[in-house]
N, C-alpha and C positions, 0 to 999 in steps of 0.2 A: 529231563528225559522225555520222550516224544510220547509215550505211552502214556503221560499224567495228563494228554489234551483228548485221550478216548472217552466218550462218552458212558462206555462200559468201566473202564480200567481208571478213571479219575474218581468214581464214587466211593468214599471212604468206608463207609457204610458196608461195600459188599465188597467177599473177599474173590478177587480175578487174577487170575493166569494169562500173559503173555506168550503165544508162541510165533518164535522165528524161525520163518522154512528155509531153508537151504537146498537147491540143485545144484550138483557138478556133475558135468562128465570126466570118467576117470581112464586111462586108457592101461589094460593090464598087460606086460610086455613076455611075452617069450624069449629068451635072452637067442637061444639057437634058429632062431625065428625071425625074419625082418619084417612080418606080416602083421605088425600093431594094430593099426586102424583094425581089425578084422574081431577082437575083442575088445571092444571098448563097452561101460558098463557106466549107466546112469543111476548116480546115488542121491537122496532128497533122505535127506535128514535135519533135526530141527533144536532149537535150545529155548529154554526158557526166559524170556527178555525181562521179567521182575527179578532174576536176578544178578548178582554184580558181575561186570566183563571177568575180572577176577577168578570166579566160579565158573561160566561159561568156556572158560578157555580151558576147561580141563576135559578132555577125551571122556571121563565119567560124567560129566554131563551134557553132551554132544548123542544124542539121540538118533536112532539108524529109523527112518520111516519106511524105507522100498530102496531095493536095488532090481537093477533092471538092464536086459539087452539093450543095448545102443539100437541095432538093426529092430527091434519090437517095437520103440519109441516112432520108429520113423513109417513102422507098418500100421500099427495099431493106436498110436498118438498117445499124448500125457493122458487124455482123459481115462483112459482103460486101467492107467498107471494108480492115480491119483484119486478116481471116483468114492471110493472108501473113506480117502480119508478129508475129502469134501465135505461127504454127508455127515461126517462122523463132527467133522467141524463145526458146522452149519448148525446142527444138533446142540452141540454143549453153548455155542454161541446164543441162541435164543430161548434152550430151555432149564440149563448149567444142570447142577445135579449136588445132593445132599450128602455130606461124610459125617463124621465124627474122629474127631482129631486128639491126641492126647494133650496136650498145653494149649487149644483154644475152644473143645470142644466141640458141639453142632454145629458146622456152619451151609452154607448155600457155596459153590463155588461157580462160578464164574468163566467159560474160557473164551478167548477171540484170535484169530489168525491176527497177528500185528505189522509181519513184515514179512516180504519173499525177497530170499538172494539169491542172488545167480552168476556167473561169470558172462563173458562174449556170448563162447560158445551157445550156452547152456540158453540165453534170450534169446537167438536168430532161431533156432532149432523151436522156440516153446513157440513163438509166433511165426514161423515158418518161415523163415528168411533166410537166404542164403548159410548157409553153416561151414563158410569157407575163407582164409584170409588172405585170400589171393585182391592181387590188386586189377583183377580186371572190371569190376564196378566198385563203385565208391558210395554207391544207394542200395541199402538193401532191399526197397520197398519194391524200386520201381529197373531196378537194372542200370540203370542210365552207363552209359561212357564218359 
């Protein structure tokens, strides 16, 4: 697993948390309606990477972070989206936080951002590149023909 090479997440010693972010855009359809595009709704939600795909893949442990206007994203950017849960990151990453658990007791816990996924769409749009699949440039960076 890619997670046993984290400096945080490899020390046996301390107990950590892996989480995996996920963005998609979702697009919700009017059926009486041909006007799609016009709600489309960006969802970032995230799962626990310690534990097994197995467990992962069940809708109960698939974690809802923000949902969000499509048109907000593209006024007000990811950062206004996501800022929260940045700091909130950042926070448990360098300073973790103490429980009490029943079968292992006191412990210190641990957390770190491990991975961000995303579709097409969902990378042109975070880094601002073209968010279209049209074939008239083949470079998202630079436009090229």
């Amino acid at each position: 697993m890619q997670f046993k090479q984290h400096p945080i997440l490899s020390d046996c010693s301390k107990l950590s948390i892996a989480i995996q972010l996920f963005y998609d855009g979702m697009g919700t359809t009017n059926p009486l309606r041909g006007q799609s595009s016009l709600y489309n709704v960006g969802v970032f939600y995230y799962v626990v990477k310690n534990l097994p795909n197995i467990v992962n893949s069940c809708f109960a442990n698939v974690h809802l972070l923000a949902l969000c206007y499509a048109v907000d994203l593209k006024s007000y950017g990811y950062e206004n989206v996501l800022n929260r849960f940045v700091v909130e990151m950042t926070r448990l990453s360098t300073d973790s936080f103490d429980g009490d658990f029943p079968i292992i007791g006191h412990r210190k816990i641990h957390v770190t951002l491990l991975h961000v996924a995303y579709d097409n769409l969902a990378l042109n749009g975070l880094f601002g590149f073209t968010e279209s699949f049209s074939c008239d440039f083949f470079c998202t960076v630079c436009y090229a023909k």
